[in-house]
FIZA-154755 format. One record per residue: residue in three letters; x negated, y negated, z of N, C-alpha, C, O in turn; residue number from 1. Coordinates in steps of 0.02 Angstrom, whole numbers, plus 50000, padded with zeros to 5 digits. Each point is the difference from the previous one (the first is absolute). Example, Ala and Ser with C-alpha at 12.3 -4.5 7.8 and 13.67 -1.06 7.14 Angstrom:
<atoms>
("ALA",(49340,50284,50390),(50045,49941,50000),(49955,49940,50000),(49948,50001,50033),1),
("SER",(50070,49946,49931),(49958,49941,50003),(50039,49945,50037),(49975,49945,50008),2),
</atoms>
This chain:
<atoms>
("UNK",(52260,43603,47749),(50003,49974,50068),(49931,49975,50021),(49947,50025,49979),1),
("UNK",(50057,49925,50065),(49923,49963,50017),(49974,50040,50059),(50007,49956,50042),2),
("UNK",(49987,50057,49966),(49945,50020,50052),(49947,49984,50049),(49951,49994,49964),3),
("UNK",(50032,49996,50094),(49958,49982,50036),(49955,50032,50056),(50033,50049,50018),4),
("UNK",(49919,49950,50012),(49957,50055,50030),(49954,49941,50029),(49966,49957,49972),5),
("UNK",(50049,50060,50100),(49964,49956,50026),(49949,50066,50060),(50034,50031,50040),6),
("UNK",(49908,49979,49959),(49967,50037,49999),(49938,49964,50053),(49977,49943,50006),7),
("UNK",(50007,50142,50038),(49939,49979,50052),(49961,50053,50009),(50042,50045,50005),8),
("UNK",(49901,49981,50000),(49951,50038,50043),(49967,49993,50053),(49958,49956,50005),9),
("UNK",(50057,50090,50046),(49968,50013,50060),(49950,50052,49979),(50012,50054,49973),10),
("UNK",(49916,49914,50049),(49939,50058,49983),(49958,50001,50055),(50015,49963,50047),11),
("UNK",(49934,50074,49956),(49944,50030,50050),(49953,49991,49961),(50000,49983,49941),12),
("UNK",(49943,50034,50108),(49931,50012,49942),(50000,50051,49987),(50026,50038,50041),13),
("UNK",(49946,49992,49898),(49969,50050,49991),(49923,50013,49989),(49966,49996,49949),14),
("UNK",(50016,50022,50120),(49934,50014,50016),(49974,50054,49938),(49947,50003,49970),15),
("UNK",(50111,50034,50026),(49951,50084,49966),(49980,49952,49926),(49940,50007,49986),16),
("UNK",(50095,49949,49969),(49995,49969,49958),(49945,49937,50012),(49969,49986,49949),17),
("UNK",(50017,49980,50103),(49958,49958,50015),(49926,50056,49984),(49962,50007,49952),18),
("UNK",(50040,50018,50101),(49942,50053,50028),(49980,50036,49922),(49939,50001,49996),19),
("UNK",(50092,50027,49946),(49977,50019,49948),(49975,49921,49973),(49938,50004,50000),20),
("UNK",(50077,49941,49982),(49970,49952,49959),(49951,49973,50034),(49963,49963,49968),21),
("UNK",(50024,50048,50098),(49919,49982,50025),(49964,50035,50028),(49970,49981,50050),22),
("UNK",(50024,50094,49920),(49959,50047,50007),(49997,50002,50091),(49950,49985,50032),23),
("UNK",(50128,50040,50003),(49996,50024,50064),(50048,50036,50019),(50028,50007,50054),24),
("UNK",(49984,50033,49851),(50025,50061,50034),(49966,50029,50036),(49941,49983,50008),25),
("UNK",(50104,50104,50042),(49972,50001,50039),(49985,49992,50095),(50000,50038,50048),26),
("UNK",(49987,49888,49941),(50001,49965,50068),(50060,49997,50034),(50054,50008,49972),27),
("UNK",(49940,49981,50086),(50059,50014,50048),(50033,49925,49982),(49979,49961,49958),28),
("UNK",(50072,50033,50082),(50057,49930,49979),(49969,49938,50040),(50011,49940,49992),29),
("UNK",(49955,50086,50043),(49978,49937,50050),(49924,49971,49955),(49984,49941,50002),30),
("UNK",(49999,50083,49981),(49937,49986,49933),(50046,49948,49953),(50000,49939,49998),31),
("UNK",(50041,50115,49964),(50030,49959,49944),(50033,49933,50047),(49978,49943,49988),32),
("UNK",(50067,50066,50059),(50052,49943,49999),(49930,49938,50006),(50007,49941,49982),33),
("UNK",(49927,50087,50047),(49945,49932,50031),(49993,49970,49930),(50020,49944,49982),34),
("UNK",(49951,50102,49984),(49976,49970,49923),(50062,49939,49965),(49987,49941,49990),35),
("UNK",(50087,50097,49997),(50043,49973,50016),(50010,49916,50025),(50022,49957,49962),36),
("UNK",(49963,50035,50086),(50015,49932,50045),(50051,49991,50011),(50045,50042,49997),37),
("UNK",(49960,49889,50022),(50082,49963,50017),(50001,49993,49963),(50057,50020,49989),38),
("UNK",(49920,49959,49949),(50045,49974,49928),(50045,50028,49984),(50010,50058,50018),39),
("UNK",(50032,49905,49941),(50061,50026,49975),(49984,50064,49928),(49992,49975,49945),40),
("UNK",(50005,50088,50061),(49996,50038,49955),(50006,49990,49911),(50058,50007,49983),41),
("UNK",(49910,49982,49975),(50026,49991,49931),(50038,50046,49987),(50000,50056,50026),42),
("UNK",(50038,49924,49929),(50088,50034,49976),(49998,50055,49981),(50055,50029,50004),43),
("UNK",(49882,50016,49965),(49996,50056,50007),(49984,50048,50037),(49990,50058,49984),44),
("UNK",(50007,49908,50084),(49980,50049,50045),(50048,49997,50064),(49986,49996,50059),45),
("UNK",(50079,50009,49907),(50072,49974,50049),(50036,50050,49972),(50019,49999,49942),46),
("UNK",(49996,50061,50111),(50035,50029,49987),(50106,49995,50008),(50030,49981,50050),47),
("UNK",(49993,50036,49905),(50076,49975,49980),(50048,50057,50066),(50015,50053,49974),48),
("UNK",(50001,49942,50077),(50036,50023,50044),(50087,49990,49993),(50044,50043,50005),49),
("UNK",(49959,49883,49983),(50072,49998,50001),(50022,49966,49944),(49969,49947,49998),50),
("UNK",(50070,50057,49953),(50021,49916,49954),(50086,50004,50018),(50041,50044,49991),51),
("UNK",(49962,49909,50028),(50066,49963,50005),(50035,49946,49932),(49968,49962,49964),52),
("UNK",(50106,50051,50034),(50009,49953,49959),(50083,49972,50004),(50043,50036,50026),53),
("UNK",(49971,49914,49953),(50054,49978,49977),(50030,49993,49944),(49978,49957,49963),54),
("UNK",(50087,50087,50012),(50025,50018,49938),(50046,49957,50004),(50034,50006,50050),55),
("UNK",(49989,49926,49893),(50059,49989,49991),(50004,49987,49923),(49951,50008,49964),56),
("UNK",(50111,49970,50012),(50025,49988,49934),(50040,49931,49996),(50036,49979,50045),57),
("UNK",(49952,49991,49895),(50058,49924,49997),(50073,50044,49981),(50012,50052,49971),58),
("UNK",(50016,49912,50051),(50088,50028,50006),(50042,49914,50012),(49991,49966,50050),59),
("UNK",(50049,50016,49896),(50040,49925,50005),(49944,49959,50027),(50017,49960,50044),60),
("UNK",(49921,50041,49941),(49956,49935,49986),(49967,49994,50062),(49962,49954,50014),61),
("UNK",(50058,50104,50030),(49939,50003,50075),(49998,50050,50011),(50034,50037,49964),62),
("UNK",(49923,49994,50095),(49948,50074,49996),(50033,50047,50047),(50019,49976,50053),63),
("UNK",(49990,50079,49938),(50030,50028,50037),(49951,50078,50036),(50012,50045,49960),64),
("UNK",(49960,49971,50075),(49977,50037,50026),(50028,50059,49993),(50060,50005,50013),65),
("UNK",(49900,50055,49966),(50017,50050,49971),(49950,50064,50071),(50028,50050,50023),66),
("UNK",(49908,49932,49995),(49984,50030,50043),(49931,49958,50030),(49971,49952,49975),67),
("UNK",(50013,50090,50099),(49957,49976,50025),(49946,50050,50042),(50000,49989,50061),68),
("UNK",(49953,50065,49916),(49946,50020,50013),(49943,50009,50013),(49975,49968,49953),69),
("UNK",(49986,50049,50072),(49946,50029,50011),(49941,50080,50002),(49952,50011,50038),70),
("UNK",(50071,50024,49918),(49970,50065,50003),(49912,49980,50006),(49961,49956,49981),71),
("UNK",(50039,50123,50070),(49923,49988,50029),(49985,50066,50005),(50041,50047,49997),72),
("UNK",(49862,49960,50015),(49985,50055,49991),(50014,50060,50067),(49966,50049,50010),73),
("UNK",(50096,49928,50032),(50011,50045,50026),(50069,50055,49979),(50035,50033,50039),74),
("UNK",(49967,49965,49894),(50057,50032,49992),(49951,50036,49897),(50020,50048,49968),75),
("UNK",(49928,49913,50014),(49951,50007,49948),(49972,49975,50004),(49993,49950,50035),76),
("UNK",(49953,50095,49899),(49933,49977,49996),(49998,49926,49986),(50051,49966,49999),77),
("UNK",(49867,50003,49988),(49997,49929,49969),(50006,50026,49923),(50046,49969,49972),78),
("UNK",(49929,50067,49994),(50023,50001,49944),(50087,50021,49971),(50022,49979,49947),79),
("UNK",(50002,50049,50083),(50064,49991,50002),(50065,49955,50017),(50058,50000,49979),80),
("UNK",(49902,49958,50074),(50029,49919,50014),(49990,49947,49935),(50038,49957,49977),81),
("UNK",(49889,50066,50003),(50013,49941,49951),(50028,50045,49937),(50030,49954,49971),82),
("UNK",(49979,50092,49998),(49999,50028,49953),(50081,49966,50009),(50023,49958,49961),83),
("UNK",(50003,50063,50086),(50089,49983,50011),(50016,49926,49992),(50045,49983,49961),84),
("UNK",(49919,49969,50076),(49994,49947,49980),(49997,49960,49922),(50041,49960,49975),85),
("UNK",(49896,50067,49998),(50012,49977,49933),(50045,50008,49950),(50031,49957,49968),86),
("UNK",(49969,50133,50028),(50060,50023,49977),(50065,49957,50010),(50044,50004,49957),87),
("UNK",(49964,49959,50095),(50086,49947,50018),(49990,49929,49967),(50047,49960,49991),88),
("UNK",(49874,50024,49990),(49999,49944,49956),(50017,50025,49949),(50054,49987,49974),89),
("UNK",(49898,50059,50000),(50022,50022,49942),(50072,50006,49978),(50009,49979,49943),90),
("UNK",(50040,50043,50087),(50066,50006,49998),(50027,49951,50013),(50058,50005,49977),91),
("UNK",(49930,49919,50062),(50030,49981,50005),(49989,49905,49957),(50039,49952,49999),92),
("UNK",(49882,50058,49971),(49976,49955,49970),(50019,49938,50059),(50050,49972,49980),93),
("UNK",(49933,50005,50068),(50043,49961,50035),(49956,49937,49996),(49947,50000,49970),94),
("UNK",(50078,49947,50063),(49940,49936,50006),(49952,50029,50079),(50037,50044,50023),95),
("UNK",(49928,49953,50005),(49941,50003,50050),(50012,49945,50033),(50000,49950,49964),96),
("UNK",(50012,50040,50098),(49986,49942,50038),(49965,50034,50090),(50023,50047,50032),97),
("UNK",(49920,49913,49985),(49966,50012,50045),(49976,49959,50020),(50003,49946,49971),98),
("UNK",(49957,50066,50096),(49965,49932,50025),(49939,50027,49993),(49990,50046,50040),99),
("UNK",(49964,49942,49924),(49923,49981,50005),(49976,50060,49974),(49944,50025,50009),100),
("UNK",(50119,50003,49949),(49991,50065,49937),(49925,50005,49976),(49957,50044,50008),101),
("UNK",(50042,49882,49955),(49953,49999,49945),(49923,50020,50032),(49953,50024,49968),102),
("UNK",(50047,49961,50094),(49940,49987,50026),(49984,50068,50039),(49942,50016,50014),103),
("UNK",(50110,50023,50003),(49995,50064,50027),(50036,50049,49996),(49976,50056,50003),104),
("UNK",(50091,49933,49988),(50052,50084,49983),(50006,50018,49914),(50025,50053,49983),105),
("UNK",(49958,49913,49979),(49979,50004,49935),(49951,50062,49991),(50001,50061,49993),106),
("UNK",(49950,49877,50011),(49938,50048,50024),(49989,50056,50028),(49972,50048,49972),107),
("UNK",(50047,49949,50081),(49989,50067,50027),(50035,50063,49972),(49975,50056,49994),108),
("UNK",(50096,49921,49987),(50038,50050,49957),(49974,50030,49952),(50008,50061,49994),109),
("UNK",(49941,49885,49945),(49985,50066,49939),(49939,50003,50037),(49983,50054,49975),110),
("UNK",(49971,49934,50063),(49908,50046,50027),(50067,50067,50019),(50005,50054,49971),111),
("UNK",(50023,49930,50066),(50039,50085,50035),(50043,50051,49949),(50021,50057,50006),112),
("UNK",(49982,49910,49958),(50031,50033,49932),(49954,50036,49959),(49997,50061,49992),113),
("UNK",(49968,49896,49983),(49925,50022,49967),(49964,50051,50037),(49975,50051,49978),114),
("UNK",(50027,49925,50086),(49953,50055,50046),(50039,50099,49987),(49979,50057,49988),115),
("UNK",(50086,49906,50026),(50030,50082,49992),(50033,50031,49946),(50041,50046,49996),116),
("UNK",(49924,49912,49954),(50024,50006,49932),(50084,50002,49977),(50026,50044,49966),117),
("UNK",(49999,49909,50055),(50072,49996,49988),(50018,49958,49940),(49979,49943,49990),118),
("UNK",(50058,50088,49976),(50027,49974,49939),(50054,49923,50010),(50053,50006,50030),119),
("UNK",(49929,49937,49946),(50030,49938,50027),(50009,49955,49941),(49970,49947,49994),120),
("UNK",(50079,50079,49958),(50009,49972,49932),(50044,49959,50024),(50023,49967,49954),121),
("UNK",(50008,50014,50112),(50080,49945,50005),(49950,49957,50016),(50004,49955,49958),122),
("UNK",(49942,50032,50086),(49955,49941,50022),(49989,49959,49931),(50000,49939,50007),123),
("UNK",(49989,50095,49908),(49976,49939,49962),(50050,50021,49952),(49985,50035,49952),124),
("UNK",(50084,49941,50063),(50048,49996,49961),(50027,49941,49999),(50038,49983,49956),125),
("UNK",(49942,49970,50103),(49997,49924,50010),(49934,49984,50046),(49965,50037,50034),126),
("UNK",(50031,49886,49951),(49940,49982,49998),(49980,49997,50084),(49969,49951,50021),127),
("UNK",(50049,50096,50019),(50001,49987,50090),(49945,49986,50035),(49997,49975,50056),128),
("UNK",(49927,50052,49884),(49933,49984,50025),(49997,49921,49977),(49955,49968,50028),129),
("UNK",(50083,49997,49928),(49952,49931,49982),(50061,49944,50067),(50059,49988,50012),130),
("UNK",(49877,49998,50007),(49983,49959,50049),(50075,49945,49999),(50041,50000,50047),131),
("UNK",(49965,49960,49896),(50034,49944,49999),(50065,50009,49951),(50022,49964,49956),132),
("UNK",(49997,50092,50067),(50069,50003,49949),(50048,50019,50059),(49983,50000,50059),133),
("UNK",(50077,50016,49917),(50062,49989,50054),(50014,50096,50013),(50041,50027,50036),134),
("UNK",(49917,49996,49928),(50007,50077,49986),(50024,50046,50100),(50041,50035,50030),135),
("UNK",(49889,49922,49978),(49991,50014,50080),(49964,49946,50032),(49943,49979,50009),136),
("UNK",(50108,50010,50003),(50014,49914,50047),(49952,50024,50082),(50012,50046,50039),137),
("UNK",(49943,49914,49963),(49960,50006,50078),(50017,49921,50022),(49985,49944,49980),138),
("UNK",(50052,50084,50069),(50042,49926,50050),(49942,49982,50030),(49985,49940,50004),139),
("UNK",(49984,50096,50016),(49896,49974,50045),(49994,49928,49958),(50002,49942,50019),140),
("UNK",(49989,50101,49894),(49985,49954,49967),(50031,49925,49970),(49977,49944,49992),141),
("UNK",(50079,50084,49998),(50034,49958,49983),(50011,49934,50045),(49978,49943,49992),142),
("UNK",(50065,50086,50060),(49997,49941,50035),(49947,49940,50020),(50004,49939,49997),143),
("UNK",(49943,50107,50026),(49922,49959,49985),(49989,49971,49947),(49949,49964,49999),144),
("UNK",(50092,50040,49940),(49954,49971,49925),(49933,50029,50004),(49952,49970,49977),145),
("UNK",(50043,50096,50057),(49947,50022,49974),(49932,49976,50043),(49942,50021,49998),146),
("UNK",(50089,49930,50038),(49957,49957,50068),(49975,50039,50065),(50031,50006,50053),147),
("UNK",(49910,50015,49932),(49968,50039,50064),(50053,49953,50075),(50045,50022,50036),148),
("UNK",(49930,49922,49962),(50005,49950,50052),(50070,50026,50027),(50014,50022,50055),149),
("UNK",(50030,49968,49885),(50069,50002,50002),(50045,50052,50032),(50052,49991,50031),150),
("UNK",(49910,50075,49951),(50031,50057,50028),(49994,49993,50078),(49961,49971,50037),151),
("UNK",(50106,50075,49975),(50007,50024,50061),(50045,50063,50000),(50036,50018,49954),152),
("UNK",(49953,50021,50122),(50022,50083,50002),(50072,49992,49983),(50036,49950,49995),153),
("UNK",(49976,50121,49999),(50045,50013,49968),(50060,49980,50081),(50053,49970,49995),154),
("UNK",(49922,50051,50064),(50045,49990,50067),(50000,49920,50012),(50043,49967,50030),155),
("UNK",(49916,50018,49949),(50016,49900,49999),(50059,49981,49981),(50050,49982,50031),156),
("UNK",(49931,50028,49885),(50044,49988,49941),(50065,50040,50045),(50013,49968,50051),157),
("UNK",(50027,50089,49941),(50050,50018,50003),(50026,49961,50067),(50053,49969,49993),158),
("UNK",(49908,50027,50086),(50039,49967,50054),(50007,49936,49978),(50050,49970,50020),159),
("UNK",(49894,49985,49924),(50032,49937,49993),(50064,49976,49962),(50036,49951,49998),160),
("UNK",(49957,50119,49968),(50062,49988,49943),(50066,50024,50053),(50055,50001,49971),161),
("UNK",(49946,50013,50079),(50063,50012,50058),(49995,50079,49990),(50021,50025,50053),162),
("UNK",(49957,50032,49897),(49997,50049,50031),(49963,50036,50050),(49953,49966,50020),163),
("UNK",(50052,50091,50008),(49976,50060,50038),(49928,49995,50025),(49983,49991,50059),164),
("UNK",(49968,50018,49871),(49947,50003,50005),(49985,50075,50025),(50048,50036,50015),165),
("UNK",(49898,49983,49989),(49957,50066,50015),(50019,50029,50081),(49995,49962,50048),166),
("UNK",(50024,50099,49959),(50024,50007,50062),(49958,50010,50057),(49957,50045,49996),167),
("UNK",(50049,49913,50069),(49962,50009,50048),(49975,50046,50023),(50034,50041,50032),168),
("UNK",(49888,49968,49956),(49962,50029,50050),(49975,50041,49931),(50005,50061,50000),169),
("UNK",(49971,49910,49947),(49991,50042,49946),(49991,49956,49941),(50039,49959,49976),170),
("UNK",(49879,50066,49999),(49991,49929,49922),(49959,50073,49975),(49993,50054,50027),171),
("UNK",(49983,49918,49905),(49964,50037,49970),(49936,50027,50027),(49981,50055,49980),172),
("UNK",(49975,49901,50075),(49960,50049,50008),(49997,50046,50040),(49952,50035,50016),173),
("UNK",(50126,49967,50011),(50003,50072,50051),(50030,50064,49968),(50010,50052,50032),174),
("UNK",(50005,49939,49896),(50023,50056,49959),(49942,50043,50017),(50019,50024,50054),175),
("UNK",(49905,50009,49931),(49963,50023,50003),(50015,50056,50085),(49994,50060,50010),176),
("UNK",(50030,49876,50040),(49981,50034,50057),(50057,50051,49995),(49989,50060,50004),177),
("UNK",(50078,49910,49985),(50051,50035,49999),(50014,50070,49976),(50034,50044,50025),178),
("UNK",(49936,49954,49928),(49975,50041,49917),(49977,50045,50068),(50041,50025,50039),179),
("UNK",(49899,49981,49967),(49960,50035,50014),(50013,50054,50096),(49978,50051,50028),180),
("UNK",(50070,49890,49986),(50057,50031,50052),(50063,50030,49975),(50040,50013,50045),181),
("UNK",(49983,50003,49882),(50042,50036,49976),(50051,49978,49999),(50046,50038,49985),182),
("UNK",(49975,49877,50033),(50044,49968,50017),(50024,49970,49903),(50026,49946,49988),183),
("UNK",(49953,50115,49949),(50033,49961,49964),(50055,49979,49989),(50003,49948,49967),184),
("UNK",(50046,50076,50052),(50088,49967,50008),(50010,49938,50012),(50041,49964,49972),185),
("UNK",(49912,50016,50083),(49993,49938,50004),(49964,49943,49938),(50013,49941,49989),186),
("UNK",(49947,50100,49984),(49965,49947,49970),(50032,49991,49914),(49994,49960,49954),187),
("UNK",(50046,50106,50062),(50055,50003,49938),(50046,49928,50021),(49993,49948,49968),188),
("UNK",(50048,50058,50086),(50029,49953,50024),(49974,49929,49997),(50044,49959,49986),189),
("UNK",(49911,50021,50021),(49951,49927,50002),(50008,49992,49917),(50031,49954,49973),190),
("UNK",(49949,50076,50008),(49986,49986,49908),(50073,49990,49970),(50003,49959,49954),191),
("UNK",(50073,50081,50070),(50054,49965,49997),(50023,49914,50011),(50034,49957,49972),192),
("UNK",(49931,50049,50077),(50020,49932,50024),(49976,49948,49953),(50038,49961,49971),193),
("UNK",(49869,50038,50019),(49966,49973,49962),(50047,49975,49910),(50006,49947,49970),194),
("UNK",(50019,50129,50014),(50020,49963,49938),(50068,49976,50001),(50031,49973,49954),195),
("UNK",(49984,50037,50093),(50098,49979,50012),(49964,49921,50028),(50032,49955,49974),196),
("UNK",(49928,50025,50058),(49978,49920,50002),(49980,49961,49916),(50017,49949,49968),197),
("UNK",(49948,50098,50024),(49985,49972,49922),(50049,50010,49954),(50015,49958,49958),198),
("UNK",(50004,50082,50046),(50073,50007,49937),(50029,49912,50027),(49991,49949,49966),199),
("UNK",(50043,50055,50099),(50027,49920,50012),(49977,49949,50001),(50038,49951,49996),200),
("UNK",(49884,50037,50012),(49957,49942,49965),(50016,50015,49942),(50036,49954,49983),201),
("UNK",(49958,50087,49969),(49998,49985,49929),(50072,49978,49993),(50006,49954,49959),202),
("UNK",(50053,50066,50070),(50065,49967,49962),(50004,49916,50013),(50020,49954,49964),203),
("UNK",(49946,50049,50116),(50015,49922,50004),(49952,49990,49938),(50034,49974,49955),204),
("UNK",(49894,50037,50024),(49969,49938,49939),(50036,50032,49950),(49977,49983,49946),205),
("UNK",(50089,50075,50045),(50035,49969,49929),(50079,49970,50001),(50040,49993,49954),206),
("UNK",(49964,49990,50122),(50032,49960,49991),(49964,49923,49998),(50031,49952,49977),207),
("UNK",(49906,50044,50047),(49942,49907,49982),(49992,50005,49928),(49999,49946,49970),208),
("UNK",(49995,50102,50000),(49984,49991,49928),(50073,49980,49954),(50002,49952,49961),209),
("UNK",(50045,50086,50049),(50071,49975,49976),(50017,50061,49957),(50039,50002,49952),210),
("UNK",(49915,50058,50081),(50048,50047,49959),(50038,50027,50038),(50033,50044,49973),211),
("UNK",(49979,49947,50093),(50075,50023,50030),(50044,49932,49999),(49975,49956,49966),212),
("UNK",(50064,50035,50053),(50032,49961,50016),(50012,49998,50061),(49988,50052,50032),213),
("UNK",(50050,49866,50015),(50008,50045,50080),(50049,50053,50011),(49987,50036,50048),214),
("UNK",(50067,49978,49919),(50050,50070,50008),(49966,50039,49975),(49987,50042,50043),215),
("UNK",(49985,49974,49903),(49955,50061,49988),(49961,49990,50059),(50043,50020,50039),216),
("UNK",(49909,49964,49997),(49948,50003,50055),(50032,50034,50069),(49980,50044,50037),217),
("UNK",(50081,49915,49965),(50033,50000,50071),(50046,50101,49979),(50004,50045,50041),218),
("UNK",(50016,49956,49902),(50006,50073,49967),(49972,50074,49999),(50024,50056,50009),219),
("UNK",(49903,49913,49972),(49950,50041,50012),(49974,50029,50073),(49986,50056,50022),220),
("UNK",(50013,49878,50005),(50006,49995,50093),(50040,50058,50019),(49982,50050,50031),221),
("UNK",(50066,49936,49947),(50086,50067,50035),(49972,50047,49963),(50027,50051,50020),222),
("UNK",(49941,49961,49943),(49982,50086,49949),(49953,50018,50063),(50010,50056,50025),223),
("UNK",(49931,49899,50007),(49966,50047,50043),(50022,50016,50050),(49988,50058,50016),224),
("UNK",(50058,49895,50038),(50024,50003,50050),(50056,50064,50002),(50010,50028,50054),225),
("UNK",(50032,49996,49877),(50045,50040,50013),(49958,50064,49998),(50021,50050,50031),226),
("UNK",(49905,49953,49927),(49953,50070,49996),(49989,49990,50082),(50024,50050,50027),227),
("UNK",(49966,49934,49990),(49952,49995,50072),(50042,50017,50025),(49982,50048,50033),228),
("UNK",(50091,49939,49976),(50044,50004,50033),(50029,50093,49995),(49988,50043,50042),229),
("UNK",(50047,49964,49903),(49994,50083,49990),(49952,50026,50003),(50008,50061,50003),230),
("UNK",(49924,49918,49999),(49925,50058,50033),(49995,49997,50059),(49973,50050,50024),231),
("UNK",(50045,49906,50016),(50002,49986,50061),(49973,50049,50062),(49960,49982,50044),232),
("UNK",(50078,50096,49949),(49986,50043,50007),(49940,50018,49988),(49971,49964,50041),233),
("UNK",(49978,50073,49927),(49960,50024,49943),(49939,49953,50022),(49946,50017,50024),234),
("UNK",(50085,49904,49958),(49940,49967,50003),(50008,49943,50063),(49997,49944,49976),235),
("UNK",(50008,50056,50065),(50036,49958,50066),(49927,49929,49978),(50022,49942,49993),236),
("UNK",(49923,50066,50001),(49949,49960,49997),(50011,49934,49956),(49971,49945,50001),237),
("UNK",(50084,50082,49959),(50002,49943,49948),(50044,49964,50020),(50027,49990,49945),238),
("UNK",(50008,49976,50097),(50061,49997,50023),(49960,49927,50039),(49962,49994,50048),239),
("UNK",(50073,49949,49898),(49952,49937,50039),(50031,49966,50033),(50060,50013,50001),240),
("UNK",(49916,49931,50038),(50007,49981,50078),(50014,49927,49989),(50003,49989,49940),241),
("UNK",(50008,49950,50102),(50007,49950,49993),(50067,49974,49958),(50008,49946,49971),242),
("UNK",(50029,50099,50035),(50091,49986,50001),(49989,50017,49917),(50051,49976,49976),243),
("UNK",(49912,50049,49974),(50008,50007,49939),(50019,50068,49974),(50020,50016,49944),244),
("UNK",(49970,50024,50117),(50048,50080,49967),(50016,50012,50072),(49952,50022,50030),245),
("UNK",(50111,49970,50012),(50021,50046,50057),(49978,50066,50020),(50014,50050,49968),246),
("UNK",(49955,49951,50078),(49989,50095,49999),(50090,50027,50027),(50045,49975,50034),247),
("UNK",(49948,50081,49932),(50043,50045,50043),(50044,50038,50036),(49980,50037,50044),248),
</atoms>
């Protein structure tokens, strides 16, 4: 059976990890976060809070959705989030599809692996680190050809393509605040959404490429709408708007 995994991380900094690689352990947080800056943190110093993902399988020649999660570190550790995580590649050898993987949820996955010494033999059982193979497809990239210029966010892309997009009053850089107000349920919830948008960008480019067909596409379509529809309950958030899934 084929398999697919369309995959995201929600992270924080990790100061205690910053603060050891520039000699400030020690110092209070308001020291580190200065040293720190606004810059955007390098990938090892992003701690892994939530990963979300989208499970489906080919079934009569289109995809059928098997599940849709997010486990976060309010229910385990970070080394036990990812340890669980890999372990489901491993088992499930699947293809990787993400938006802007290569450039950051890749990454950050084995520094946080490595860091807590987790065993991650499913990561090089296919080729998911090399950049230009179909192993683990980055839609960032792809669609750009790889074109700085070209790219655009992931909430662009999905409202232009007629879906959802990222839910109001909430983007990535308010995960941190949320986080840190204990509001992870929520930010479990946001990272749902994120890959249930990208899972459906990626079917529309396989239905542009010609490996769906339009009944396989329009097929695959009804596989998410009927999950969404029986989680409904459970997951009310996923439940999209603009006459394409009825609430209710």
């Amino acid at each position: 059976m084929t398999t697919a995994m369309v995959f995201d991380l929600e992270t924080v900094p990790d100061l205690a990890r910053y603060a050891a690689a520039h000699g400030l352990t020690g110092q209070n947080e308001e020291v580190i976060r200065a040293d720190l800056g606004d810059s955007f943190p390098k990938s090892i110093f992003h701690e892994i809070i939530c990963i979300g993902a989208v499970v489906a399988h080919s079934e009569d020649h289109h995809w059928v959705v098997d599940a849709i999660g997010a486990p976060h570190v309010g229910d385990r550790t970070e080394k036990d989030l990812i340890t669980a995580f890999v372990d489901k590649i491993d088992e499930l050898r699947p293809r990787l599809i993400s938006f802007a993987g290569h450039s950051f949820d890749l990454p950050v996955l084995r520094y946080r692996a490595m860091i807590h010494s987790v065993s991650a033999p499913g990561l090089t059982l296919r080729p998911y680190f090399h950049r230009f193979t179909s192993d683990c497809l980055d839609l960032c990239d792809e669609l750009a050809s790889f074109n700085f210029g070209a790219k655009v966010t992931l909430d662009e892309l999905s409202k232009a393509m007629g879906f959802p997009g990222k839910p109001s009053g909430m983007n990535g850089a308010d995960v941190e605040t949320y986080f840190r107000a204990g509001r992870i349920e929520e930010i479990a919830s946001y990272c749902e959404t994120d890959v249930l948008n990208t899972y459906r960008i990626w079917l529309k480019y396989e239905l542009f490429r010609g490996n769906l067909t339009k009944s396989a596409y329009e097929a695959s379509e009804n596989s998410v709408r009927d999950f969404i529809q029986s989680h409904s309950n459970a997951k009310p958030h996923l439940l999209m708007r603009s006459g394409e899934i009825d609430s209710p």
